[in-house]
C-alpha positions in Angstrom: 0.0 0.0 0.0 1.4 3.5 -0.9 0.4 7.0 1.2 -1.7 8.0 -1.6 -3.8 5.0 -1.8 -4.6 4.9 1.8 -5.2 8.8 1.8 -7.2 8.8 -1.2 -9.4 5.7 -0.7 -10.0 7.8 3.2 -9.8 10.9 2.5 -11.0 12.2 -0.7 -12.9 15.4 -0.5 -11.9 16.1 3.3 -10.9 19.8 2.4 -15.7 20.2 2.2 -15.7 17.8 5.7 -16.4 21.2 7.8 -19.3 22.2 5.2 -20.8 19.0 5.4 -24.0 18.4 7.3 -22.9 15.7 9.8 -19.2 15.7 8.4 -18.0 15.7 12.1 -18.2 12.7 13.6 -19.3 13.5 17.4 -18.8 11.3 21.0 -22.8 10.8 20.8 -22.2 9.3 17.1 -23.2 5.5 17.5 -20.0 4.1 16.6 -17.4 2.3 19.0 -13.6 3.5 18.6 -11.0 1.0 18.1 -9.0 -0.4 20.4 -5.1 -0.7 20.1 -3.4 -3.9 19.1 -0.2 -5.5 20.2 2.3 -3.8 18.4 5.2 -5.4 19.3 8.1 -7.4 17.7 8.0 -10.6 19.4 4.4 -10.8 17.6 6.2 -11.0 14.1 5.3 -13.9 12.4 7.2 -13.2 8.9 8.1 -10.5 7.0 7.5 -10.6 3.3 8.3 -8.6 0.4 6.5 -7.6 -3.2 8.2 -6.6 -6.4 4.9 -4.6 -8.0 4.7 -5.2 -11.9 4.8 -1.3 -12.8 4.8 -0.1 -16.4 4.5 3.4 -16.9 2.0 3.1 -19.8 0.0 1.0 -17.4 -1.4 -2.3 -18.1 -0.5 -4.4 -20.8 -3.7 -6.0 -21.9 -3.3 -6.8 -26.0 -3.1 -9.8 -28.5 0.4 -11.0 -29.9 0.8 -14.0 -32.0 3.5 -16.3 -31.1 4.0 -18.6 -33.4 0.8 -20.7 -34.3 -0.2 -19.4 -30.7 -2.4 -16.4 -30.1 -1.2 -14.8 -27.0 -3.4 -12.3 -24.8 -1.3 -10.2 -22.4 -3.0 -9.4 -19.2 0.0 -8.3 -17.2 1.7 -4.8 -15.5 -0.7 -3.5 -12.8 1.4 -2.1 -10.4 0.2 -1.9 -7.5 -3.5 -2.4 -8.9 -3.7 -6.3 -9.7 -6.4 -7.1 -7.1 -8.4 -4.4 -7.3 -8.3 -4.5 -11.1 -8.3 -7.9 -11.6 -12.1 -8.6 -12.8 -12.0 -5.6 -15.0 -8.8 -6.4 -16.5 -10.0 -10.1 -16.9 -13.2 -9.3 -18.5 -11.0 -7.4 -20.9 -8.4 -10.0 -21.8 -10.9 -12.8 -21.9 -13.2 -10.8 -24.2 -10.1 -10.9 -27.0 -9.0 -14.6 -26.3 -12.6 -15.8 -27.1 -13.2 -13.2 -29.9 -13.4 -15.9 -32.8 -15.0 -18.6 -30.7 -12.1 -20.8 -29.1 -13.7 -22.2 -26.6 -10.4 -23.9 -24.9 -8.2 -21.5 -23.0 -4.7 -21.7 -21.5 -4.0 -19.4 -18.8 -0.3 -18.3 -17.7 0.2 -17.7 -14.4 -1.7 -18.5 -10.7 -1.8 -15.1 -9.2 -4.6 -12.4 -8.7 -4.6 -11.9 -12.4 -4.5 -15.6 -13.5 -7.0 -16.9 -11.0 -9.5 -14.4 -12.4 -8.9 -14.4 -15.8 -9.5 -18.2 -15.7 -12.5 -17.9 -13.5 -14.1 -15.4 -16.1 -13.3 -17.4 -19.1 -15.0 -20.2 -17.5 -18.3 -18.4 -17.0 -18.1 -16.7 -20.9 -18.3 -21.0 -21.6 -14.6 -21.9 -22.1 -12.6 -25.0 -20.6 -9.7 -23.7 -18.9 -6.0 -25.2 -17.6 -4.1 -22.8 -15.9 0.3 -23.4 -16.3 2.0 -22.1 -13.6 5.4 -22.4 -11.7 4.2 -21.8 -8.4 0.5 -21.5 -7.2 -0.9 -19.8 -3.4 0.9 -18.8 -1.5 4.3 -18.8 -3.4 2.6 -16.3 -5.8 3.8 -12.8 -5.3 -0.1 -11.7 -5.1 0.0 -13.3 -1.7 2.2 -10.8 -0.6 -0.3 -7.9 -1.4 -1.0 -5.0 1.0 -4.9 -6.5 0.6 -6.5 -3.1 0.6 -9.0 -1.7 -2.9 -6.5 0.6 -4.4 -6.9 0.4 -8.0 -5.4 3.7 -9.5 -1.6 2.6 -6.9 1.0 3.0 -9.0 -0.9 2.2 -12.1 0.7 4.5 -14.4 2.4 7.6 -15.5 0.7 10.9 -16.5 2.7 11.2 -19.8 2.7 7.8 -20.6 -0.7 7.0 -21.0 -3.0 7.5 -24.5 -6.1 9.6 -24.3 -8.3 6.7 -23.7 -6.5 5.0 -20.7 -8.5 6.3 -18.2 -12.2 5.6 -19.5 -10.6 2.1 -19.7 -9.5 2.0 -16.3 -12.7 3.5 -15.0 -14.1 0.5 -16.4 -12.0 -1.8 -15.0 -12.2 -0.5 -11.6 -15.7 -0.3 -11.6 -16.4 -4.1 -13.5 -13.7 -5.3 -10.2 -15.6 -3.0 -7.2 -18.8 -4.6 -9.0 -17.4 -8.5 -8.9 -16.2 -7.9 -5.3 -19.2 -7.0 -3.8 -20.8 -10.6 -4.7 -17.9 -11.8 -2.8 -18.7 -10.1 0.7 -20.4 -11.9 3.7 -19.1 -15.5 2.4 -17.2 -17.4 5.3 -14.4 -16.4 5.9 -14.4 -12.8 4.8 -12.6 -13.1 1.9 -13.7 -9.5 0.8 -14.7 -6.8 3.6 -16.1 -3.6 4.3 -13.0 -2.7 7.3 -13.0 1.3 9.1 -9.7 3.1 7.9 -8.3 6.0 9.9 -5.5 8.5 8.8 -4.1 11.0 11.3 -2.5 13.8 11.8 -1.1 16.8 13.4 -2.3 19.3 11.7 -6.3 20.3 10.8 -6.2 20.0 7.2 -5.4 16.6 5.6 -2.7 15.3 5.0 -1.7 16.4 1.3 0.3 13.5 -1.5 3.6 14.1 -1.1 5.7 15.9 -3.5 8.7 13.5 -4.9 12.0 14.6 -2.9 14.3 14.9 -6.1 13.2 16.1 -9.4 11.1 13.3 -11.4 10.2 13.3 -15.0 7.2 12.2 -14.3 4.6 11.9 -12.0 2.2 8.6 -11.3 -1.1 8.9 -12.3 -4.5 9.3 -10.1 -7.8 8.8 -11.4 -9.3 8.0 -7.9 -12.1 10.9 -8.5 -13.5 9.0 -11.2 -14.9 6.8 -8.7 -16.2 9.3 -6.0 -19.7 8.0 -6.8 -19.1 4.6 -5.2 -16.4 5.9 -3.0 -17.3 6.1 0.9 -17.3 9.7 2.4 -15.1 10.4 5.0 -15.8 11.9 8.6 -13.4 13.7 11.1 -13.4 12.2 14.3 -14.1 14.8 17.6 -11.6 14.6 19.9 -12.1 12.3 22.8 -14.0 10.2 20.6 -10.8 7.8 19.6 -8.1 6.6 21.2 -5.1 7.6 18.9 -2.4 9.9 19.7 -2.8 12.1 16.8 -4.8 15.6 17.3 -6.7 15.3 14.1 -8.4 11.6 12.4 -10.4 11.3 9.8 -12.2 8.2 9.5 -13.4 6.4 6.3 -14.3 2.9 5.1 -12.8 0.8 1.9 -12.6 -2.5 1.0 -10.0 -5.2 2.5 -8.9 -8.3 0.7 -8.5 -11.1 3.3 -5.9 -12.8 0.6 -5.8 -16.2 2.1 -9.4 -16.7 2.2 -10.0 -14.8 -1.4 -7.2 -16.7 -3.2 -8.3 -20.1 -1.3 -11.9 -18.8 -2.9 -11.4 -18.4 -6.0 -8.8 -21.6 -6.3 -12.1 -23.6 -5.4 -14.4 -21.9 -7.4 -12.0 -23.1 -10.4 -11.6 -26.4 -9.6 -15.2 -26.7 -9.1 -16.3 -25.3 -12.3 -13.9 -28.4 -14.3 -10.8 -26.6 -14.2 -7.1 -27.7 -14.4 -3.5 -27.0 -12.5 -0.5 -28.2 -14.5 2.7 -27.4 -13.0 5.2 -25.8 -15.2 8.0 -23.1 -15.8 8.4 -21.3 -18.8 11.5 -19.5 -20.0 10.8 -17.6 -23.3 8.1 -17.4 -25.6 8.5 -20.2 -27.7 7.7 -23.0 -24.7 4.5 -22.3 -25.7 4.0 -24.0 -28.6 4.3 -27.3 -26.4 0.8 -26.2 -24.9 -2.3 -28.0 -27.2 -4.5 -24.9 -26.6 -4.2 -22.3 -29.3 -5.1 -19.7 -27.3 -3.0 -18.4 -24.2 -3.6 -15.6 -21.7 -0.6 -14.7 -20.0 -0.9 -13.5 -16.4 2.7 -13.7 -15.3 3.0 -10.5 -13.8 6.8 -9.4 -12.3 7.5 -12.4 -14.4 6.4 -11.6 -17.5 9.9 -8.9 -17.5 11.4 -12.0 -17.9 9.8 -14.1 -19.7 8.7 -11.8 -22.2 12.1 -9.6 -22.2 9.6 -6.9 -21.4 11.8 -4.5 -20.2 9.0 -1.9 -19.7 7.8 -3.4 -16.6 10.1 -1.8 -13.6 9.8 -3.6 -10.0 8.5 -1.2 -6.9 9.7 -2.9 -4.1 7.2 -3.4 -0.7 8.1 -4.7 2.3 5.1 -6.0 4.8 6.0 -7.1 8.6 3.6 -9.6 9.7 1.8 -9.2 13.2 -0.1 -12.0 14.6 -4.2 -11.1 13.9 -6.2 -10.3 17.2 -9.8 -11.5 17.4 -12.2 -8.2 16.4 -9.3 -5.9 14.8 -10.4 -5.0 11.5 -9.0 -1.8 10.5 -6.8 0.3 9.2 -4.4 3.0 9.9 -2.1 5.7 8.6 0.2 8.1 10.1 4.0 9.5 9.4 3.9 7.6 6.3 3.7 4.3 8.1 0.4 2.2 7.5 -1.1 -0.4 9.0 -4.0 -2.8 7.7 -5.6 -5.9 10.3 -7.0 -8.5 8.1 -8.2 -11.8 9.0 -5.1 -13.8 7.6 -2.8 -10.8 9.7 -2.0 -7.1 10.6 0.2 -6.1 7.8 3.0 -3.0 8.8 4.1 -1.5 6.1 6.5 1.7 5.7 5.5 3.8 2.9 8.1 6.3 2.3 8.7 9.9 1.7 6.6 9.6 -1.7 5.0 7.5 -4.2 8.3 6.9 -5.5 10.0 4.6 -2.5 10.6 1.5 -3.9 10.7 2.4 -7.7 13.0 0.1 -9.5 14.4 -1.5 -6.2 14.4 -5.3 -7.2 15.7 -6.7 -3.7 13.2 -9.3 -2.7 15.4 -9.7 0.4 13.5 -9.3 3.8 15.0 -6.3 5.9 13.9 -7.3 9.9 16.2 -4.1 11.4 13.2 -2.3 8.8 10.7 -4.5 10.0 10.9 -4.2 13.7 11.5 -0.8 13.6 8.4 -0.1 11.5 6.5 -2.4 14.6 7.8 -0.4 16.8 6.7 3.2 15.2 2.9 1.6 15.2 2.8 1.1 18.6 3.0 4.9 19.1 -0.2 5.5 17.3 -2.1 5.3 20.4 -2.7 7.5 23.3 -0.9 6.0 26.5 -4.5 6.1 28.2 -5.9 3.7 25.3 -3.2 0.7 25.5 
């Protein structure tokens, strides 16, 4: 999760809150505040890192024909791929089955590739997914697990005039898919409370890039203000933090385990197939018998694909035991914190949207990790722990 997406997802349109009827959340409010958790290292159960698949013209979703093989590309989402993922599938599918192929091959077992096969399943087709690794190895495991589907998606002068009605409907086709998903056991997809503070009255503003930049990432998230929860300042005394000023909002969380774990049965259910196997250039695929192939190999497809286009943003998460009844999320000094049902992911977010551009090191940093632990536990009030 980057500053911006947890900002923007909880506090779009804060600078009205004060000329909003009831935009002030007040102690007689019925709502309960949170309650601290146990932020503390010995409660570090792993520490994980996420190479996002960014490519500054964003997505690559497009047909190339590889031999006797037609290839759909459904890869390069940033950090977008599970809040994009329907959307992007509904796309991709729609030009695999364009001259009625009813037998796909899909590329890859992550948030992309468990979608695209689930979608081209219900458009009719038999589907076998090929992939080298499968939940959780996948780097989609590793996701933040928060709706953030304009993070890191592109670049401002990158994009052609039509990206962003595309990615509206994208965004809007995934919010849509997601919703049918809440209330099944297990959570797999929830409505959680986020809260960003701060020590000043006005909100916290994106953060300018610290050097000079040629470009700058861009944001569409005002496209969705329609289905986009309002948020509400919270009166003080009403919440525990140590902040002066919180702003309370409202977003979707993906509970990863239980959504990938969903949508792996789902698959298997409707008929589909898992085959094991590792590809290393294009022309492994002619050993496939289907003659259409969707390829949802995200980091991997730089690789694979010699796509050199697609530059790694690096994310650390440190792992914190769950706690029965935390289900929130936090933001404050660029540190955020999201408790999900799987675990309470800590994650440091930088001094802008550019920490972690181009830093391939998959290597867990604990000293980072532990320290970030520690910083969280300082988001509540002594009286509240």
């Amino acid at each position: 999760m980057d500053r911006r997406s947890f900002l923007t997802r909880g506090a779009a349109g804060l600078g009205a809150l004060s000329l909003m009827p009831g935009g002030l959340a007040s102690a007689a409010e019925a709502w309960r505040a949170p309650g601290p958790i146990r932020a503390t290292p010995d409660r570090l159960f792993r520490i994980t890192v996420c190479l996002r698949p960014f490519r500054a013209a964003g997505p690559r979703i497009e047909v190339e024909q590889v031999g006797r093989k037609r290839v759909v590309h459904n890869y390069g989402h940033g950090g977008s791929g599970w809040s994009l993922s329907w959307g992007s599938a509904e796309v991709a599918v729609a030009m695999a089955l364009a001259d009625g192929v009813r037998e796909v091959a899909v590329i890859g077992a992550g948030a992309l590739g468990l979608t695209a096969a689930l979608t081209a399943q219900r458009a009719g087709a038999a589907v076998t997914i090929y992939a080298k690794e499968q939940f959780p190895h996948v780097r989609s495991a590793r996701a933040t697990g928060t709706w953030s589907p304009d993070s890191r998606v592109a670049m401002e002068k990158a994009v052609d005039a039509g990206f962003g009605d595309r990615w509206e409907r994208m965004a809007r086709t995934s919010f849509s898919m997601y919703q049918s998903l809440l209330g099944l056991p297990g959570d797999p997809v929830e409505w959680t409370d986020r809260y960003t503070l701060s020590d000043t009255p006005s909100a916290p503003r994106r953060a300018a890039p610290t050097v000079e930049r040629p470009d700058d990432f861009l944001h569409l998230e005002d496209r969705l203000a329609d289905i986009s929860p309002r948020p509400v300042e919270l009166a003080p005394g009403t919440h525990g933090f140590a902040a002066p000023f919180v702003r309370r909002n409202s977003s979707l969380t993906f509970n990863v385990a239980d959504l990938a774990h969903q949508l792996m049965t789902d698959f298997l259910i409707a008929g589909g197939r898992i085959v094991p196997m590792e590809f290393h250039e294009p022309g492994d695929l002619s050993a496939l018998k289907q003659k259409v192939v969707i390829n949802c190999t995200g980091y991997g497809a730089r690789a694979l694909w010699r796509d050199e286009s697609i530059v790694p943003v690096r994310g650390q998460i440190a792992w914190l035991i769950p706690e029965p009844g935390v289900t929130y999320g936090v933001y404050y000094h660029s540190l955020s914190m999201l408790a999900r049902r799987d675990g309470i992911v800590v994650q440091e977010t930088g001094a802008d949207e550019w920490f972690g551009y181009n830093d391939a090191n998959e290597e867990p940093d604990r000293a980072a990790a532990e320290a970030s632990v520690r910083q969280l536990a300082g988001f509540w009030a002594p009286a509240a722990l």
